[in-house]
DODO-194187 format. One record per residue (C-alpha): x, y, z; residue in one letter. Coordinates in steps of 0.1 Angstrom, whole numbers, plus 2048, in hexadecimal, padded with zeros to 3 digits. Layout:
N
XYZA;...
***
This chain:
649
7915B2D35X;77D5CAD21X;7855ECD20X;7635F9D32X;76D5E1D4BX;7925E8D4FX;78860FD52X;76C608D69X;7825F6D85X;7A060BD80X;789629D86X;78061ADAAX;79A61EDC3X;79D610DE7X;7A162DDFBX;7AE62DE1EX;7A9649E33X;7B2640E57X;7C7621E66X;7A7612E6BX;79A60DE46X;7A95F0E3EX;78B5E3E56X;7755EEE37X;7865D4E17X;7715BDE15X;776597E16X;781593DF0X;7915B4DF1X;7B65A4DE9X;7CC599DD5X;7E1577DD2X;804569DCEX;80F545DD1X;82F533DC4X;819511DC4X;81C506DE7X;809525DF9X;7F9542DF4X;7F8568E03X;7DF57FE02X;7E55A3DFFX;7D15BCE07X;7CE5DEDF1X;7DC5F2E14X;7FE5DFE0CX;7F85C1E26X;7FF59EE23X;7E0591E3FX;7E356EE32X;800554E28X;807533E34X;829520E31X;83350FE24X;8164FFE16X;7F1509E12X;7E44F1E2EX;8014FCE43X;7FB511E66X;7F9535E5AX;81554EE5CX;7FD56DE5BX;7D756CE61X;7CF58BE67X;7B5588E4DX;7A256FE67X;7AF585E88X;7BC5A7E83X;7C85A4EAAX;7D4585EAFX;7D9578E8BX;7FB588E7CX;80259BE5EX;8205AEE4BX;81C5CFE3AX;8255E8E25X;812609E2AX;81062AE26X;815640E4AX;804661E3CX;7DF659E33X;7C965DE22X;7D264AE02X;7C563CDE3X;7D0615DDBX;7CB601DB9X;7D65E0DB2X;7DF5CED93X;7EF5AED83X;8065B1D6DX;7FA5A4D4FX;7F957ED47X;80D57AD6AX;803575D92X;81B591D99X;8055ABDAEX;8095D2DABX;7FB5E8DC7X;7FC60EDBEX;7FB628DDEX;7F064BDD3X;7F066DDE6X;7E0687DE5X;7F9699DEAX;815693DD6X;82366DDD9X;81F649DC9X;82B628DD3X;82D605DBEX;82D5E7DCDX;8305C7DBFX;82E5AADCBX;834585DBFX;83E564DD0X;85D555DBBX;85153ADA0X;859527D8AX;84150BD84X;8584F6D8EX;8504E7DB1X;8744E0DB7X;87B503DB7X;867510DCDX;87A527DE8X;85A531E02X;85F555DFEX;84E574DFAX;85D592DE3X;84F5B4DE8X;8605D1DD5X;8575F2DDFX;85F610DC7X;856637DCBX;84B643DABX;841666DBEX;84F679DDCX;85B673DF5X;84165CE09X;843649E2BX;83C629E2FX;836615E4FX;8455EDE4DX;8385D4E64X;8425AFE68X;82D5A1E83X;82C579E7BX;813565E95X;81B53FE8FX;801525E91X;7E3538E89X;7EF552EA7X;7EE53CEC1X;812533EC0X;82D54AED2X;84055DEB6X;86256EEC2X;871588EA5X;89558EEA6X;8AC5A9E96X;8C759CE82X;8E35ACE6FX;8D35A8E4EX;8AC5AAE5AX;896595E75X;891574E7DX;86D56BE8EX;86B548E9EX;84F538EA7X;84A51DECBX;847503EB1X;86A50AE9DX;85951CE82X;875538E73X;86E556E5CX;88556FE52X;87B592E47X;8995A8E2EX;8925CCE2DX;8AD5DEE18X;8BB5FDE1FX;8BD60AE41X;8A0600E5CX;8A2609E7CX;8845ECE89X;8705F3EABX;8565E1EBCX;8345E3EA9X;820603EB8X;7FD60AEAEX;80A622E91X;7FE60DE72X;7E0603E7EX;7E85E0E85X;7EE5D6EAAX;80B5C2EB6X;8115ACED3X;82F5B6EE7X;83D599EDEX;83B598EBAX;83F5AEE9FX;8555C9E96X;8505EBE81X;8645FFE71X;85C622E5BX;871632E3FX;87164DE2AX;874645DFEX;87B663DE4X;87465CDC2X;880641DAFX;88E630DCBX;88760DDD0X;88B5F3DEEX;8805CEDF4X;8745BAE0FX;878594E0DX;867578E22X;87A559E27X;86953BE37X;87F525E4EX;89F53AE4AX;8B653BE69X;8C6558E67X;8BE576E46X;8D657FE2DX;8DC599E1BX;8C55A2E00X;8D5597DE5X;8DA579DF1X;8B6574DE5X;8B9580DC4X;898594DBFX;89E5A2DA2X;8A557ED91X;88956ED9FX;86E58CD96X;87D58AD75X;877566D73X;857561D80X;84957AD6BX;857567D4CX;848546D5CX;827555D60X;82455DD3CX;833542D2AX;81952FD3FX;7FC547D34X;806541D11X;7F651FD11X;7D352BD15X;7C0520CFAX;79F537CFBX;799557CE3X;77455CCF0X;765580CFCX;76F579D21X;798571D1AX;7A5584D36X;789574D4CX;791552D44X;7BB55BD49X;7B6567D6BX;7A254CD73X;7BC532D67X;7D5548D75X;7C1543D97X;7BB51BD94X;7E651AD90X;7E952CDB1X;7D2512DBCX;7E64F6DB0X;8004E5DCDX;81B4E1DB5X;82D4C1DC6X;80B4A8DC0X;7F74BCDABX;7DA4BFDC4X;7C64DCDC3X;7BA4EEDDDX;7954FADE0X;7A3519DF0X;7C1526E01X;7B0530E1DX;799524E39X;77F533E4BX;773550E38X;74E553E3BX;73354EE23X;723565E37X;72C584E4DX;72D57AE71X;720556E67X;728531E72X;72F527E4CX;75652AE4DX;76750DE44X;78A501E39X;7934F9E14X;7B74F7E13X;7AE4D2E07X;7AD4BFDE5X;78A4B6DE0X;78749FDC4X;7694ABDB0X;77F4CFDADX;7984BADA3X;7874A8D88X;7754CAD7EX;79A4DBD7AX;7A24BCD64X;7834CCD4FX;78B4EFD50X;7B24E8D43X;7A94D4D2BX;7914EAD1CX;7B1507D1EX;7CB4F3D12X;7DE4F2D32X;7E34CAD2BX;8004CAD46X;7EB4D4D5FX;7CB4BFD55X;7E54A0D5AX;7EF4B0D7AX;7CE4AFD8CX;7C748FD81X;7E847DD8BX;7DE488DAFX;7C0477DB2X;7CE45CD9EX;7EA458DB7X;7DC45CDD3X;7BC43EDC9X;7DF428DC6X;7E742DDE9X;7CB419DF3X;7A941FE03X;786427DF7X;782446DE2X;77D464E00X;76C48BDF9X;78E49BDFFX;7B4493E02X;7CD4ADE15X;7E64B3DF7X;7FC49ADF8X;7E047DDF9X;7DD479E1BX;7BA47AE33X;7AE49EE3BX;7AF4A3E61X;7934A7E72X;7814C7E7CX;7884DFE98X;783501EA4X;79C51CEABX;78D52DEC7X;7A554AECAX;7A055CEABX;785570EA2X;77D56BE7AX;77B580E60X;76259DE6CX;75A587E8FX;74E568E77X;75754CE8EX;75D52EE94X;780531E7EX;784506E75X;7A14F7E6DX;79B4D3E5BX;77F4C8E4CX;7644AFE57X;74F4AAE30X;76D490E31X;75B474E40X;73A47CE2BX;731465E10X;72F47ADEEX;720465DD9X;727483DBAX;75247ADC0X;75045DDA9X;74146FD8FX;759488D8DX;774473D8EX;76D45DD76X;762479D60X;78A486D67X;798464D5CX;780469D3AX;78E48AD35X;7AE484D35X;7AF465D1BX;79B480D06X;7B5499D0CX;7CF47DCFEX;7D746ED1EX;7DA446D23X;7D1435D43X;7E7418D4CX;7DA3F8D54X;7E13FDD7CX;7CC41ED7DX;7AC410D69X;7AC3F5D87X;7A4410D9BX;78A41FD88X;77E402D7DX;7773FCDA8X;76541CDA9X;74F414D8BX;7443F3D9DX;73F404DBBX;72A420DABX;716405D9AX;7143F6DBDX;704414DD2X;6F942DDBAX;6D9429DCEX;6E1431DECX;6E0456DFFX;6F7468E03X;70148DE12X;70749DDEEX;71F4B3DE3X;7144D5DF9X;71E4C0E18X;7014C6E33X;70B4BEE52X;6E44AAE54X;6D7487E4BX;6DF473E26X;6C6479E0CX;6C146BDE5X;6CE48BDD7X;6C548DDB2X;6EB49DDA8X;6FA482DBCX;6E1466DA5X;6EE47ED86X;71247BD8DX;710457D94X;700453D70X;71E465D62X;73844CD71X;729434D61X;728442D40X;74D44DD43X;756426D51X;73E41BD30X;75A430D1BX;779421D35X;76A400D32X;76C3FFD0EX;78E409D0CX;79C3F0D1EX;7863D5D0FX;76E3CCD2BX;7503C9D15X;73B3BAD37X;7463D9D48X;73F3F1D2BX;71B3DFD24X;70F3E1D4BX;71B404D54X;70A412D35X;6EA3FAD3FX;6EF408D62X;6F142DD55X;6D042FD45X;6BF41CD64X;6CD441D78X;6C0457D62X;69E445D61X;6A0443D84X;6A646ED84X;68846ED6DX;674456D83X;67B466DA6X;68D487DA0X;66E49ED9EX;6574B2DAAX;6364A4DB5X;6254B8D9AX;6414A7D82X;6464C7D73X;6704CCD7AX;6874BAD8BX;68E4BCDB2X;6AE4C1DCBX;6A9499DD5X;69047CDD4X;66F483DE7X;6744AADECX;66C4C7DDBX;68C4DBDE3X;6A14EDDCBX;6C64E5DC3X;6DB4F9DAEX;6F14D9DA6X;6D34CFD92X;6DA4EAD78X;6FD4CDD70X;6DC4B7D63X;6E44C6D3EX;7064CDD41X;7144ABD48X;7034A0D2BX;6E648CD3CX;6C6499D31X;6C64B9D0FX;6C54DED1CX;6A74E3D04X;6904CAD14X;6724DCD27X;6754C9D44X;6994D8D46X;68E4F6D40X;6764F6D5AX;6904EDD71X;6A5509D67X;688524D6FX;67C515D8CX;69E515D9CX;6A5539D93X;682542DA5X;68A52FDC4X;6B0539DC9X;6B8555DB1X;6BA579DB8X;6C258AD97X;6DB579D86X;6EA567DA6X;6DC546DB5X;6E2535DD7X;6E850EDDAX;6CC506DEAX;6AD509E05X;6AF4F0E19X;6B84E9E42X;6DE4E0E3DX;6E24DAE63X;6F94F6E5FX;6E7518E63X;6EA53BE58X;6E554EE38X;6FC54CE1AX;70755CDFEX;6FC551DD6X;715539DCFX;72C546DAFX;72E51FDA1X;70C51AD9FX;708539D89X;722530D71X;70C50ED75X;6EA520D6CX;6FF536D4EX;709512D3FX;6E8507D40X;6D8526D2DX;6EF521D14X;6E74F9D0EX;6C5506D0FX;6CE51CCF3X;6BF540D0BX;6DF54ECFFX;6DC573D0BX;6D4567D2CX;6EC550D2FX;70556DD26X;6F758AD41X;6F956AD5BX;71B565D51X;727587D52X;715594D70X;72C57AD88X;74C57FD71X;7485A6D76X;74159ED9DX;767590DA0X;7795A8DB6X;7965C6DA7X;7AF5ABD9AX;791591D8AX;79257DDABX;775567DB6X;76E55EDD5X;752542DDDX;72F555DE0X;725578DE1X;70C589DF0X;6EE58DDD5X;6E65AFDDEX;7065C2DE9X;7195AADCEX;7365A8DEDX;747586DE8X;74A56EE02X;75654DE0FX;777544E0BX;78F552DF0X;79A54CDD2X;784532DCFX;78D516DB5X;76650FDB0X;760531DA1X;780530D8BX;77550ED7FX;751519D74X;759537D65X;76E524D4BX;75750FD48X;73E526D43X;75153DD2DX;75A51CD16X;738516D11X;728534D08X;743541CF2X;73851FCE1X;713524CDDX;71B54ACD3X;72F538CB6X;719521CA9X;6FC53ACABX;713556C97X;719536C79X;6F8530C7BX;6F450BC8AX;6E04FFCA4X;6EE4E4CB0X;6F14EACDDX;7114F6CE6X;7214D9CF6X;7494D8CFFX;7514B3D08X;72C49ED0DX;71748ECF1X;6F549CCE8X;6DC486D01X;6C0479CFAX;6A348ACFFX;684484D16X;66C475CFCX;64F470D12X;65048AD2EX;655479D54X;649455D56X;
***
């Protein structure tokens, strides 16, 4: 990060001033562990509101973050208010530091980290939170108030010799280690954070300076041990080391480095270490708009994240991980079946969508969802990006066996098949199919990857009718894509709505960022969805209702396709204006609100990871080129296209 924008976030404190303020941290107001099976969310107060175990589509441990009440949390935090709290990573790592300052004198460090390795068999479900007094002495109030099953499950909390033991009516265990002497009591209304009677416990102690303790989470643990049983020290120690040598890899020396680190940083936390699936989110539910219906669950593998994490790697040089994502979807095509939207994260069918009446969501958003129901949509973009994936990864020096290209080779044919056909598109409106123009677009770039396959494996048929194919789409975009006035091109066939996925038109190599129609597109859409430098998805009836944010992928999109067409400067202040809205830590959630630049929707979002390194890739390119004085577009992986000769037939 740049030092005007290292000074300018360290200079803005949370502040807390009663028991209540935690009320105020806004949505994206955290910061995030994982060990690369789940996540936990801290908040800058010293509470953990959200963690599922042992995997990221498992029934949450805490959620206060969606319920305050009724949801569960664990704490750390200060009894005496008010106080001051920064966070930090430490550097190159996703090791969190939260610092408590008083006015009077006192300071506390936190850190906290989930043991890793990057080495799924490893993995211990734990959390590791080190608490050190740098100034005083300080109180601190400790809660551990675990509500199973998304708080609708009965959760009984024992003491034990070494600690607690909470149990849940469904045999869920997780044990709590305080060290040093606790004396732990029912939870009281003393931290701010109610308790059910029948829950949590509390306890407060006093620290001098340069005293430190720990508190340790164990999942499904029958009894606690003592602390050193868990080794803390070791495994800090070690997962710091891991984090680096992993960060080492990155291969990117542009003006946004520490941007594009956090962000690949974020993606592996994302990553579901057993499979290699990648979650679009660790969390469900958190809306894309305060106290509106557009909460939804994304603790899922979608497969055009998948393929566009495949990209982003490959572009960074973390090849392991590139091979990763794409063995998952490889994998889970050989189990059978036809190519689906989404796959939990070991392969298997998403379950379907329901409502968790009892909880309140974040702020009163309701309906909190668990499961998805986009699963049964047809996507006609998902072959596209797959096959784009399997291209990208024979680029990256990869070889596809024999049994795999079967596989693709079926979804070529069945591209080639009903590339025609509607489809619900990749925003997922919960309305009737339409002939969306990105779907058409992405259905043109399966066939130009299986043209590429198709060669390599010596189908010359296959290779000759899937490039045929290919420029029968894009005519067909040119043909039926636009605007009545045939001036730019339109959200689908026969409309005259905007869709930000039409800014991929250029970046997926189908028609030159320079072309005017292009850049008529580009303008048009900025005046029908932007505000500033942020643009929404779309206007259209989604069958959904209620406003939303600017979504933070489409303006990495629209920063990509000012730099194809070669509007530099503009592509830069796009650029930075949604990497400078990322939260304290360089965090991105999945829209923000255009004015008030709050994020929202559900967080970390892999989505707004993926397109900044994209984004950063590609205009660190053009910035090149320009400064040696050639003016050739700035592309990454795609051929120059061909342009549009003739205007729109």
């Amino acid at each position: 990060m740049d030092l005007y924008s290292a000074a300018r976030r360290m200079a803005r404190p949370f502040r807390f001033t009663n028991p209540a303020s935690y009320r105020e941290v806004s949505l994206a107001g955290r910061g995030v562990i994982g060990d690369g099976c789940s996540c936990a969310l801290v908040r800058p107060d010293g509470v953990i509101d959200w963690l599922c175990f042992p995997r990221f589509d498992s029934p949450s441990v805490f959620a206060g973050i969606l319920d305050d009440e009724k949801g569960g949390i664990t704490g750390i935090t200060p009894v005496v208010w008010p106080f001051e709290s920064l966070q930090r990573y430490d550097p190159d790592t996703n090791v969190l530091e939260t610092l408590f300052r008083f006015e009077r004198k006192g300071a506390i460090r936190i850190i906290d980290y989930m043991p890793w390795t990057n080495d799924p068999r490893s993995t211990v479900h734990e959390v590791h939170r080190r608490i050190e007094c740098l100034e005083g002495p300080v109180e601190l109030n400790i809660v551990f108030d675990p509500r199973f099953g998304y708080g609708a499950s009965r959760t009984r909390v024992e003491r034990k010799e070494h600690g607690l033991v909470a149990r849940g009516s469904g045999g869920e265990r997780l044990v709590a280690v305080l060290s040093g002497e606790a004396e732990w009591r029912p939870c009281e209304a003393l931290s701010g954070h109610p308790c059910r009677e029948d829950s949590g416990l509390q306890t407060r102690i006093r620290m001098g300076p340069g005293e430190r303790r720990w508190m340790i989470l164990s999942w499904d643990s029958d009894r606690p041990e003592p602390l050193a049983a868990y080794r803390p020290f070791d495994h800090l120690r070690d997962t710091r080391q891991a984090w680096r040598e992993w960060a080492q890899q990155l291969h990117y020396e542009g003006p946004w480095r520490h941007h594009v680190l956090r962000s690949a940083l974020a993606l592996k936390l994302l990553m579901y270490g057993p499979t290699g699936a990648m979650v679009a989110a660790p969390t469900t539910s958190l809306p894309e708009w305060i106290g509106g219906p557009r909460n939804w669950d994304y603790r899922f593998s979608w497969v055009r994240d998948s393929a566009m994490a495949v990209r982003a790697t490959n572009l960074l040089g973390f090849q392991h991980e590139s091979r990763e994502f794409f063995y998952f979807v490889r994998d889970t095509l050989q189990r059978g079946g036809p190519l689906q939207v989404m796959y939990t994260l070991d392969g298997a069918a998403v379950p379907p969508e329901r409502e968790l009446e009892h909880l309140a969501g974040f702020q009163g958003s309701r309906p909190v969802r668990l499961g998805n129901d986009a699963k049964d949509q047809f996507q006609f973009d998902t072959a596209g990006a797959l096959l784009d994936a399997a291209y990208l990864y024979e680029r990256s020096g990869g070889r596809l066996p024999l049994r795999t290209w079967r596989l693709l080779r079926s979804v070529i044919q069945a591209t080639a098949r009903r590339w025609n056909e509607p489809d619900h598109g990749i925003w997922e409106p919960r309305r009737e199919m339409r002939h969306n123009v990105h779907s058409k677009l992405m259905g043109w770039l399966a066939l130009r990857r299986g043209q590429h396959l198709a060669r390599l494996f010596g189908e010359t048929a296959l290779e000759q009718s899937s490039a045929a194919l290919a420029d029968v789409i894009r005519a067909d975009i040119l043909r039926n894509g636009v605007d009545p006035s045939r001036k730019h091109f339109v959200g689908a066939y026969g409309g005259n709505d905007p869709d930000a996925a039409l800014l991929l038109l250029p970046i997926v190599g189908c028609f030159r960022g320079t072309d005017p129609f292009i850049l008529r597109t580009l303008d048009w859409l900025r005046a029908e969805l932007g505000t500033g430098p942020f643009l929404r998805r779309y206007r259209m009836d989604d069958g959904v209702g209620g406003p939303e944010g600017g979504f933070i992928l489409c303006g990495f999109w629209l920063a990509e396709a000012l730099a194809l067409a070669n509007r530099i400067q503009e592509a830069e202040d796009v650029f930075v204006a949604h990497a400078e809205a990322s939260n304290h830590l360089g965090l991105l959630a999945e829209e923000i609100h255009p004015l008030t630049r709050e994020q929202l929707g559900n967080f970390p979002q892999a989505f707004s990871h993926l397109g900044l390194i994209s984004a950063a890739a590609r205009i660190d390119r053009a910035l090149r080129l320009r400064d040696e004085g050639q003016s050739e577009p700035p592309h990454l992986l795609e051929p120059e296209p061909p342009s549009i000769e003739m205007g729109v037939p």
